[in-house]
C-alpha positions in Angstrom: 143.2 -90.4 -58.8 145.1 -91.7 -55.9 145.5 -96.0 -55.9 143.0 -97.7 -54.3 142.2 -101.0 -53.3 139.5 -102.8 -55.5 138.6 -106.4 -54.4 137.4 -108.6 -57.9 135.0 -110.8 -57.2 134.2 -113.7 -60.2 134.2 -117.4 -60.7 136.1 -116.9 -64.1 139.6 -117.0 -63.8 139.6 -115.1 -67.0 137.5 -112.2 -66.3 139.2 -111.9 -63.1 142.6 -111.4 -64.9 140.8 -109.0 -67.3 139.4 -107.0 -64.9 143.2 -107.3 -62.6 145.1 -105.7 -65.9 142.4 -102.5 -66.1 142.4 -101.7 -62.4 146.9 -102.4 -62.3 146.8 -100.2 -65.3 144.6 -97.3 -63.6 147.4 -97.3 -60.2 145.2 -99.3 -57.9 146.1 -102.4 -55.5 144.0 -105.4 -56.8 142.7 -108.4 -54.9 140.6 -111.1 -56.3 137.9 -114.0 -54.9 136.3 -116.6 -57.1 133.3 -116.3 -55.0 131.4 -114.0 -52.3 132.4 -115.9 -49.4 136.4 -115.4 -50.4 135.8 -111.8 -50.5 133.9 -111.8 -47.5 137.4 -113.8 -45.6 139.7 -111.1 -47.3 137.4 -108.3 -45.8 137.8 -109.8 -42.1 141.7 -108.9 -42.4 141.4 -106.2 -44.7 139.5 -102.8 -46.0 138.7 -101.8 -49.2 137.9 -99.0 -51.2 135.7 -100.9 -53.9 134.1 -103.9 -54.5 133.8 -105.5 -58.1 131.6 -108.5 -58.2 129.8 -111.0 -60.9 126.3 -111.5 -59.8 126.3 -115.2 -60.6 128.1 -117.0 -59.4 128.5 -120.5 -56.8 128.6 -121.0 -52.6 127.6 -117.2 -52.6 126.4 -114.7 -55.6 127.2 -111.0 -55.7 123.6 -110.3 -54.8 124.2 -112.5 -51.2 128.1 -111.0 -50.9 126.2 -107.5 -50.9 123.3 -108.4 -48.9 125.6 -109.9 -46.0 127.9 -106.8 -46.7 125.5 -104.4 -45.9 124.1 -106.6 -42.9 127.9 -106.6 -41.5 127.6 -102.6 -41.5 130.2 -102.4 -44.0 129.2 -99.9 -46.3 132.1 -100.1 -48.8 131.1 -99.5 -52.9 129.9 -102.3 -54.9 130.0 -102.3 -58.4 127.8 -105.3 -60.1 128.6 -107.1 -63.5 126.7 -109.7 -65.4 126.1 -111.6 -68.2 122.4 -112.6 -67.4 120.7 -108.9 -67.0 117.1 -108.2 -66.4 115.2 -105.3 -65.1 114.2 -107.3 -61.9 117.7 -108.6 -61.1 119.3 -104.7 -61.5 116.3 -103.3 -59.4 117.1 -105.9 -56.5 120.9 -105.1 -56.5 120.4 -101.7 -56.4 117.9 -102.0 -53.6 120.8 -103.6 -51.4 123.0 -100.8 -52.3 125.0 -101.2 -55.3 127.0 -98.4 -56.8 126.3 -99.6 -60.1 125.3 -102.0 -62.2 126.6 -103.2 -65.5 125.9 -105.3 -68.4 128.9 -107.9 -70.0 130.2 -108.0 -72.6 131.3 -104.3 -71.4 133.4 -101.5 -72.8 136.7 -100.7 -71.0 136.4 -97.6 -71.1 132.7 -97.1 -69.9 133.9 -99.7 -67.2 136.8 -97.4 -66.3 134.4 -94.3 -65.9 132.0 -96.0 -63.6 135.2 -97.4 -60.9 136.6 -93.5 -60.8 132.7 -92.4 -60.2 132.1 -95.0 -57.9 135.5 -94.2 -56.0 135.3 -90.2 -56.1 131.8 -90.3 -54.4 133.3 -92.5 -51.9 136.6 -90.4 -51.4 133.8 -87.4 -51.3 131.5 -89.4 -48.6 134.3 -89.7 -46.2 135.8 -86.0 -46.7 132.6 -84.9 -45.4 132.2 -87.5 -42.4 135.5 -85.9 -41.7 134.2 -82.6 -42.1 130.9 -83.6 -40.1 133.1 -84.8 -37.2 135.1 -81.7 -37.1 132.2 -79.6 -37.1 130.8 -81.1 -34.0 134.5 -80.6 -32.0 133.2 -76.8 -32.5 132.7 -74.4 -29.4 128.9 -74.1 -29.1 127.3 -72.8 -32.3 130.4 -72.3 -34.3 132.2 -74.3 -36.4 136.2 -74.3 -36.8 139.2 -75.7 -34.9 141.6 -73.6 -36.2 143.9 -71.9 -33.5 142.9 -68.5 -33.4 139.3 -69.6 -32.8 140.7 -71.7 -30.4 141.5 -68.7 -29.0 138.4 -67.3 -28.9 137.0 -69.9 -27.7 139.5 -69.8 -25.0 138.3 -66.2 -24.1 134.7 -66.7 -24.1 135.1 -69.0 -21.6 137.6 -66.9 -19.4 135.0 -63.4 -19.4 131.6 -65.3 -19.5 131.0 -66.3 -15.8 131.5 -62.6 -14.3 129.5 -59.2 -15.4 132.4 -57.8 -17.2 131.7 -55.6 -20.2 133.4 -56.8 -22.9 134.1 -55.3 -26.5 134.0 -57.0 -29.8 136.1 -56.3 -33.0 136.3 -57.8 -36.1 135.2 -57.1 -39.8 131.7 -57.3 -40.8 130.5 -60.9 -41.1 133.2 -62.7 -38.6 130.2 -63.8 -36.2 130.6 -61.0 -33.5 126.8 -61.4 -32.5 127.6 -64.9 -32.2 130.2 -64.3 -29.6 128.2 -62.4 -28.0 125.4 -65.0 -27.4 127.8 -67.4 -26.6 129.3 -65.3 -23.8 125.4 -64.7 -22.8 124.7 -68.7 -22.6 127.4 -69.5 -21.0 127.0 -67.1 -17.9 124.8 -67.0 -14.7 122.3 -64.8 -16.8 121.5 -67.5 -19.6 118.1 -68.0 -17.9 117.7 -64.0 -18.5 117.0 -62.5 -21.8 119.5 -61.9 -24.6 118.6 -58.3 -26.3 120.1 -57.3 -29.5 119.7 -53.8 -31.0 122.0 -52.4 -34.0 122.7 -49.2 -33.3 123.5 -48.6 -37.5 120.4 -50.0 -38.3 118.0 -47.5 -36.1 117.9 -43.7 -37.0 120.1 -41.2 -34.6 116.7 -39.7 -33.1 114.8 -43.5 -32.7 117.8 -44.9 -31.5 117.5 -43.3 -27.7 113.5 -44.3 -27.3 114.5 -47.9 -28.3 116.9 -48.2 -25.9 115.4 -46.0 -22.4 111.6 -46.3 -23.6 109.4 -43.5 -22.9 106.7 -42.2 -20.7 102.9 -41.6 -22.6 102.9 -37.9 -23.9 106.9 -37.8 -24.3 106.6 -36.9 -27.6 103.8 -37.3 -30.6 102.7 -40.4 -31.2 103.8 -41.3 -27.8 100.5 -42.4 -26.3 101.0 -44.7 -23.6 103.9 -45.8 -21.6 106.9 -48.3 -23.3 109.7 -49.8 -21.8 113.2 -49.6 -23.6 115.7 -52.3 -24.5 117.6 -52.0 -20.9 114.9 -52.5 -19.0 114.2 -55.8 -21.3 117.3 -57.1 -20.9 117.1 -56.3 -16.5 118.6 -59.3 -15.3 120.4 -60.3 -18.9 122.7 -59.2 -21.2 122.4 -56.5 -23.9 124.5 -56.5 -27.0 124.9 -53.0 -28.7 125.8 -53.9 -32.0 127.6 -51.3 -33.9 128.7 -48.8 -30.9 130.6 -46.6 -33.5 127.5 -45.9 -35.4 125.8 -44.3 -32.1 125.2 -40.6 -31.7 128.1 -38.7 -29.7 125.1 -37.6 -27.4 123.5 -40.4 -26.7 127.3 -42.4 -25.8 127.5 -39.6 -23.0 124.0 -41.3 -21.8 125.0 -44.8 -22.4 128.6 -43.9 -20.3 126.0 -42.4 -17.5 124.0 -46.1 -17.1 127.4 -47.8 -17.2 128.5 -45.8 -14.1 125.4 -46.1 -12.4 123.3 -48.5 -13.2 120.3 -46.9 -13.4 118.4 -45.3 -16.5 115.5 -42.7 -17.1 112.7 -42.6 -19.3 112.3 -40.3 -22.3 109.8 -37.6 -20.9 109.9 -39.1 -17.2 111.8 -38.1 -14.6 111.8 -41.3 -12.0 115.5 -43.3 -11.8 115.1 -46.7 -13.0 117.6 -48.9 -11.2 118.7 -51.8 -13.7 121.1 -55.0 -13.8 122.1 -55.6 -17.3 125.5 -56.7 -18.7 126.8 -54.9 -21.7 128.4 -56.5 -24.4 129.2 -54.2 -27.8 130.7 -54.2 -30.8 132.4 -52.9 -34.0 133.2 -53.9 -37.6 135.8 -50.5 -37.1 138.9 -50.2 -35.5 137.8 -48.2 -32.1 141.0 -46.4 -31.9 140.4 -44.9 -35.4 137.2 -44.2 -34.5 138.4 -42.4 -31.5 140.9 -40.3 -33.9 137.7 -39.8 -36.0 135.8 -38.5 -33.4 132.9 -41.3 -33.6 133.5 -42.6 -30.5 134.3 -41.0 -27.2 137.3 -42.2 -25.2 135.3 -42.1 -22.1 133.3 -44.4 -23.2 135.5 -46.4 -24.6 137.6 -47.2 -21.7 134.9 -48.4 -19.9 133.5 -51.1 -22.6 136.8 -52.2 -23.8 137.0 -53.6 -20.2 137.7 -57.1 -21.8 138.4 -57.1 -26.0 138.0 -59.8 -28.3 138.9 -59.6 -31.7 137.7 -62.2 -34.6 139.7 -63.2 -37.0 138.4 -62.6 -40.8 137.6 -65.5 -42.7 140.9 -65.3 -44.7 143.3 -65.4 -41.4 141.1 -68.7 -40.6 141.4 -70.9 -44.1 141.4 -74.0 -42.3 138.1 -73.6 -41.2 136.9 -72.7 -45.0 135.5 -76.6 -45.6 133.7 -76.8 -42.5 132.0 -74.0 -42.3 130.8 -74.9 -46.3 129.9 -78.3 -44.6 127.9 -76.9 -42.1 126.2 -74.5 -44.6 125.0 -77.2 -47.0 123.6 -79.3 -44.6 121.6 -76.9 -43.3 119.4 -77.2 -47.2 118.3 -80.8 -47.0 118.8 -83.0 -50.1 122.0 -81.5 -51.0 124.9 -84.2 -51.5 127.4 -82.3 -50.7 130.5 -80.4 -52.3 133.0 -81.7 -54.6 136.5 -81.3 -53.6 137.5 -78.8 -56.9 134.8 -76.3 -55.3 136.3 -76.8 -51.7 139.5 -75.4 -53.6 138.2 -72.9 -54.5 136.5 -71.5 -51.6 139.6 -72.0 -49.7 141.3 -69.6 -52.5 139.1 -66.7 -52.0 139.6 -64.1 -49.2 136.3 -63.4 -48.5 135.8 -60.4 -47.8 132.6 -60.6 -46.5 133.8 -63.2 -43.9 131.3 -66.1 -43.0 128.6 -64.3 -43.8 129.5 -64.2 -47.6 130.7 -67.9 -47.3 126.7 -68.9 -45.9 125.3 -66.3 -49.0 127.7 -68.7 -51.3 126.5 -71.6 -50.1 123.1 -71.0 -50.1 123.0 -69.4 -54.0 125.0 -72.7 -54.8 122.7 -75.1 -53.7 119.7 -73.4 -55.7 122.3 -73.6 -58.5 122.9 -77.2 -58.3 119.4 -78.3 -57.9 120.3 -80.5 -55.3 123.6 -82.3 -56.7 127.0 -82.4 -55.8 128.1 -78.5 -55.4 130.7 -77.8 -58.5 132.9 -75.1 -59.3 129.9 -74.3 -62.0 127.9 -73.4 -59.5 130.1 -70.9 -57.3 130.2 -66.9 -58.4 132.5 -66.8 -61.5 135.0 -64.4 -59.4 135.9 -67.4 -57.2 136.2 -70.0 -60.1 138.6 -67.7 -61.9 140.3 -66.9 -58.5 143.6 -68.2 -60.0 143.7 -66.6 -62.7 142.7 -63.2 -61.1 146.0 -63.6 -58.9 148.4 -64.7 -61.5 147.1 -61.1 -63.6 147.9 -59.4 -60.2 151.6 -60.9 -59.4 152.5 -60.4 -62.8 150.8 -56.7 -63.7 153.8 -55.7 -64.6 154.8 -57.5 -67.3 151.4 -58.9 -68.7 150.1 -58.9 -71.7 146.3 -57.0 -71.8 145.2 -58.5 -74.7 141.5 -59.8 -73.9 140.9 -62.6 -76.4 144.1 -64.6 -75.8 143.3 -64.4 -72.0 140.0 -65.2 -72.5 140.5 -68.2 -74.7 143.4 -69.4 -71.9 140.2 -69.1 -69.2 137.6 -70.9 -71.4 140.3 -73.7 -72.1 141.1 -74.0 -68.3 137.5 -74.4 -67.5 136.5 -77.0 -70.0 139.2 -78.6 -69.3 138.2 -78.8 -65.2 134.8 -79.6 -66.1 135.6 -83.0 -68.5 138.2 -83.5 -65.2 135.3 -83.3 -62.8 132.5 -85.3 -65.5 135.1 -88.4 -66.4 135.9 -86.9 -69.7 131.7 -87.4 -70.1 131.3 -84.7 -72.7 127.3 -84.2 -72.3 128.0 -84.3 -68.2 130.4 -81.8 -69.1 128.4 -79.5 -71.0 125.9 -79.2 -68.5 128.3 -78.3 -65.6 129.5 -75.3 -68.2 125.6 -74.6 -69.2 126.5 -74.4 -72.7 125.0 -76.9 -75.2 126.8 -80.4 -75.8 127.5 -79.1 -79.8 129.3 -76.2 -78.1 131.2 -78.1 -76.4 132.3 -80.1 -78.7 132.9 -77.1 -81.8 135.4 -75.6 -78.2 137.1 -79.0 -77.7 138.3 -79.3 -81.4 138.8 -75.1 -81.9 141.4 -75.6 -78.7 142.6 -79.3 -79.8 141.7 -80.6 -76.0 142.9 -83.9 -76.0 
C-alpha cells in the first residue's frame, strides 16, 4: 500500500513510540499528539489519511477529538484504542464514526490488518468521489470524458439545432439510441415527441403498418383506423433503429417520405403531409451493407446527410470506471467497487460495449449481496483476462498441458483474494466460495507463503 500519513493520538509516551515503530515499519509518515486537542492544532496545518487515538485520555479524550472532528466536517478515519472497553463506550464511538475500535493489550498483527482496512476503504471512498465527479462533467445522460466522446459530444451539439437527418454507426451496445435522444432534447423539437421503432425487432410485413398506420378494412384484423409511427412523431423526431434490417421495399417508401414529406396510409389513398426529423441507425458498416445489397444507395445518401460514429467500449478505456460507477449506483446499498475489479474491467474488450458493462454490473451486485464489488464476483472470463492474453501472445510456444495451467490460475487467484482480504484466510475463502478448510488444504498443497 502506498505511505500514508497516520496521526497517533495517546497520553503515553510509550504507546505512542509503539505504535510510531509499526506504522514507520508499514512505509507510512507518522505524527503524534499526547492529547485530542494537539491533533486537532496539527489538523489546522495539515491532512491526514488516518487517525489513531486512545479513548482516555486528559484536556480532550478520543471520543471529544472525534466528536469535534466530525463537527469540523472533517471526515478523515479514526481508529479507537483502549484499555477500559465496555459495550457502551464502543457503541458511542462508533455512533460518532469510528472506523474501528479496538481492545489493548492488542496484537500487532490484528492491529496492522485493521490500519490497511481502514486506509483501503478510504483510498476506495475517494476513487469514487472522483469517479462521482467525473460522471457529472458528462454530456447529458452519458457518462465519459474521454476524447473521442468528446467528440461526439462535440457533434451532437453541431447537428442538433437544424432538421438535418443524421446517421448513426457504431457496434451494438455503444449507446446509439442515446445519441439519438440526445440530439432530439437538445433541438427546437424537444417539446415534440421522441418515437423509437427497431426496424430488426418488427417482422418484414408488420414493419410497414407500424410505421404509415392503416385505414379500417386495409387488411384482416384491420377494423378501425390507426395512425403510424410518422404521424406520432409530426412535429418530432423519429429514430429508425436498425435501417439495415428494413425491407428493400419498404426503403424505396421510406426514400419517398424523405423527399416529400408526406406519407400514405396502408389501404388509404389520401396524402398525409408530415414534419418529422429522421434520425437512423446501424450496428453494420452501411457501405458493406450497400455491397450486400441490404441497403439501397439511394437511400443511403440521403440519411447519411450528417454521420456519427461511436466508439466501442474498448477504443474508450478511460471511461471503463465511470461508467461501472455510474452502473452501481444506480442499485442502492451497494458500496462500491474495489480497485482489483476496476482492473479488470478496464482489461476486457467488451464486446458487447456498454451494454455488456451495465449487464456486468448489474449480475455483480446480486453477487455481492450488497458489498464491495470483487474480482469474485465479475464473470470468470474477465478475472482470468490476463491469463487468457498471455495463452494468446505466446500460442506458439505454449505448453497445453491443462493441470499445470490450471494449478498456475488457482494459485494466482488465492493469492489475489488473501491480497484483497489482508491475508484473512476465512475473508478469503468466502470471496473464492470454497470452504475455509479448502482453502487452507490449497495454501499448504501450493506452499503460499
Amino acid at each position: 500500500m502506498t505511505s500514508r500519513r497516520v496521526i497517533v493520538v495517546d497520553d503515553e509516551t510509550k504507546m505512542r513510540r509503539v505504535l510510531e515503530i509499526m506504522l514507520g515499519r508499514m512505509g507510512h509518515e507518522v505524527l503524534s499528539a499526547a492529547n485530542g486537542l494537539e491533533a486537532l492544532q496539527i489538523l489546522k496545518s495539515t491532512s491526514a489519511d488516518l487517525v489513531i487515538s486512545d479513548l482516555r485520555m486528559p484536556d480532550m479524550n478520543g471520543a471529544e477529538l472525534l466528536k469535534a472532528l466530525r463537527e469540523q466536517g472533517n471526515e478523515v478515519p479514526v481508529i479507537i484504542i483502549t484499555a477500559y472497553g465496555t459495550i457502551e463506550s464502543a457503541v458511542e464511538v462508533m455512533k460518532l464514526g469510528a472506523s474501528d475500535y479496538i481492545l489493548r493489550p492488542f496484537d500487532v498483527d490484528a492491529l496492522e490488518l485493521a490500519v490497511n482496512r481502514v486506509l483501503l476503504t478510504g483510498q476506495l471512498r475517494l476513487q469514487n468521489d472522483f469517479l462521482k465527479h467525473e460522471v457529472e462533467k458528462g454530456w447529458g445522460e452519458f457518462t465519459g470524458n474521454s476524447p473521442s466522446m468528446q467528440k461526439i459530444y462535440d457533434l451532437i451539439r453541431q447537428v442538433a439545432p437544424g432538421k438535418t437527418t443524421v446517421l448513426i454507426t457504431g457496434e451494438t451496445g455503444t449507446g446509439k439510441e442515446l445519441v439519438a435522444r440526445a440530439i432530439h432534447r437538445a433541438s427546437a423539437r424537444k417539446d415534440a415527441l421522441f418515437v423509437p421503432i427497431n426496424c430488426a425487432a418488427i417482422p418484414a410485413d408488420i414493419l410497414e403498418s407500424e410505421l404509415f398506420g392503416y385505414e379500417k378494412g386495409a387488411f384482416t384484423g384491420a377494423v378501425k383506423d390507426r395512425i403510424g409511427k410518422f404521424e406520432t412523431a409530426d412535429g418530432g423526431t423519429l429514430f429508425l433503429d436498425e435501417l439495415t434490417e428494413m425491407p428493400m421495399a419498404l426503403q424505396a417508401k421510406l426514400l419517398r417520405v424523405l423527399q416529400e414529406n408526406v406519407i400514405e396510409r396502408l389501404g388509404g389513398n389520401r396524402v398525409i403531409p408530415i414534419d418529422v426529423r429522421i434520425v437512423a441507425a446501424t450496428n453494420r458498416d452501411p457501405r458493406q451493407a450497400l455491397k450486400d445489397g441490404r441497403l439501397r444507395e439511394d437511400l443511403y445518401y440521403r440519411v447519411n446527410v450528417f454521420n456519427i460514429d461511436l466508439p466501442s467500449l474498448r477504443d474508450r478505456r478511460e471511461d471503463i470506471p465511470a461508467l461501472a460507477l455510474t452502473f452501481v449506483a444506480g442499485h442502492p446499498g451497494s458500496q462500491g467497487i474495489s480497485e482489483t475489479a476496476l482492473a479488470c474491467l478496464q482489461e476486457y474488450d467488451w464486446p458487447g460495449n456498454v451494454r455488456e458493462l451495465q449487464n456486468v454490473i448489474e449480475r455483480a451486485v446480486v453477487l455481492s449481496r450488497g458489498a464491495l464489488i470483487q474480482v469474485a464476483h465479475l464473470p470468470p472470463d474477465m478475472a482470468t483476462g490476463k491469463v487468457d492474453k498471455a495463452v494468446e501472445e505466446t500460442s506458439s510456444t505454449l505448453s497445453l498441458k491443462l493441470n499445470p495451467a490450471v494449478e498456475n490460475l488457482e494459485q494466482t487467484l488465492i493469492r489475489e483474494a488473501l491480497k484483497q482480504a489482508g491475508n484473512n484466510k476465512s475473508k478469503a475463502a468466502r470471496i473464492l466460495e470454497i470452504s475455509e478448510r479448502s482453502l487452507w488444504y490449497k495454501i499448504k498443497s501450493y506452499q503460499i507463503e
